[in-house]
C-alpha positions in Angstrom: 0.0 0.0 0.0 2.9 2.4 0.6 4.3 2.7 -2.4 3.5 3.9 -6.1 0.8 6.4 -6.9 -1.1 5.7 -3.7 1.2 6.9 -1.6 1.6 9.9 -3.5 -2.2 10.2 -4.0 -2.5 10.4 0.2 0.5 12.3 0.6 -1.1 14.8 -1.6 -4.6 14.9 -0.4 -3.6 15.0 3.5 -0.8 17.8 2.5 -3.4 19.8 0.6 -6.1 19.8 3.4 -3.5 19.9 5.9 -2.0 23.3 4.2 -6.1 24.7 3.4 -6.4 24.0 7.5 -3.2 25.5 8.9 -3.9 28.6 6.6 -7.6 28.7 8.0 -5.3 28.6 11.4 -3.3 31.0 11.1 -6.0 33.4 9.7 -8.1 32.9 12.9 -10.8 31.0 11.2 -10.5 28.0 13.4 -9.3 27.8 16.9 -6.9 25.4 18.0 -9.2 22.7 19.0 -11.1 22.5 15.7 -7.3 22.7 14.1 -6.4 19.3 16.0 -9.9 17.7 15.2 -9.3 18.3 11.7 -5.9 17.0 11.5 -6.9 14.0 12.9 -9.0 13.7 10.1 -6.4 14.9 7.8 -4.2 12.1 8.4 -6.5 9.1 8.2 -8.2 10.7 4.9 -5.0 10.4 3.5 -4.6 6.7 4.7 -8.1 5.8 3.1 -7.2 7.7 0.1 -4.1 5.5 -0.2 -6.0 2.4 0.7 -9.1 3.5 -1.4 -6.8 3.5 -4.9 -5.4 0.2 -4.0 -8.2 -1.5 -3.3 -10.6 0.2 -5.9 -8.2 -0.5 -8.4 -8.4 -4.5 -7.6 -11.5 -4.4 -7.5 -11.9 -2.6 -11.1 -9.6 -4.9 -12.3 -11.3 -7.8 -11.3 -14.7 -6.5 -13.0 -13.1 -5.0 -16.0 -9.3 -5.2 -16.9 -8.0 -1.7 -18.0 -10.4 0.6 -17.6 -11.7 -0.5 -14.6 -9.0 -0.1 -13.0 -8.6 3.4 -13.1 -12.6 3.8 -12.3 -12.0 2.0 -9.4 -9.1 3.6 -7.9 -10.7 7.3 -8.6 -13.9 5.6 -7.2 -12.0 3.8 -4.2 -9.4 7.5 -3.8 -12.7 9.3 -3.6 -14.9 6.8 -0.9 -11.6 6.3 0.9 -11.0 10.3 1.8 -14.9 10.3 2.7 -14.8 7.4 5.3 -11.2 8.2 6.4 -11.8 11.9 7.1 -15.4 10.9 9.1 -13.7 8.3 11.3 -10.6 10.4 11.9 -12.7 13.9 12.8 -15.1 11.5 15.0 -11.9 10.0 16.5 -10.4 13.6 17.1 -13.8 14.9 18.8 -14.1 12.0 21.0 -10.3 12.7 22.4 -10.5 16.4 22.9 -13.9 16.4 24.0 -13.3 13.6 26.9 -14.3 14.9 30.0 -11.7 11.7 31.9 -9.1 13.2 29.8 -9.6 17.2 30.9 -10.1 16.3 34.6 -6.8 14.3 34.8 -5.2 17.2 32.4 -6.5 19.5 35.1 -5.4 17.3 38.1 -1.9 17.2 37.2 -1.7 20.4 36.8 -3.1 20.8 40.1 -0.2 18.6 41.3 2.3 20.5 39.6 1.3 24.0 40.9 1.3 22.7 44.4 4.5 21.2 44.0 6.4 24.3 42.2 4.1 26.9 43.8 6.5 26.9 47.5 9.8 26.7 45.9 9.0 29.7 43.7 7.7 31.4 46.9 11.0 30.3 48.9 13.3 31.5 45.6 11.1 34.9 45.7 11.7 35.4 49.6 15.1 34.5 49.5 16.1 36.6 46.7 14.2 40.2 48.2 16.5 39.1 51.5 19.4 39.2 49.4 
């Protein structure tokens, strides 16, 4: 699969959505949230593109030699980026939207504020003694 003009037909299609995104980014038309939910989906589009040409194009070939072929890997490319870039932004929602995952994200920063909160105190005292 990762080889040939699959490879370069993900490659492609992740780079290109990935570049339309960071642009939207950096214009402020998407926060950084909805910027790591779409990449999510970014990258497994364009592992079911590269999976969609392979497979479409067996499967044309196994109906009709030739030009089946290429119908199937334009037809698989095309079904490929559609499930891949569902599954991936679905994935990407569930993991930045998981309230176990905030709460320990929270915790530990709890933790570490309690922890570097009395040394930075002590360095601050110690220093205006000085």
């Amino acid at each position: 699969m990762l080889q040939g003009g699959s490879l370069w037909g993900g490659l492609i299609s992740g780079g290109m959505t990935q570049l339309q995104d960071t642009i939207s980014l950096t214009k402020g038309q998407m926060d950084n949230k909805d910027y790591m939910v779409h990449t999510s989906g970014n990258l497994t589009g364009a592992l079911g593109v590269m999976a969609g040409i392979e497979y479409g194009a067996i499967l044309g070939t196994s109906l009709l030699p030739g030009v089946g072929t290429v119908l199937g890997s334009v037809v698989g490319g095309l079904l490929g980026n559609s499930v891949g870039q569902t599954v991936g932004m679905q994935a990407g929602n569930v993991l930045l939207n998981n309230r176990l995952l905030s709460n320990m994200t929270q915790s530990a920063s709890k933790v570490t504020e309690s922890i570097t909160g009395p040394v930075v105190d002590a360095m601050q005292t110690k220093a205006s003694h000085e």
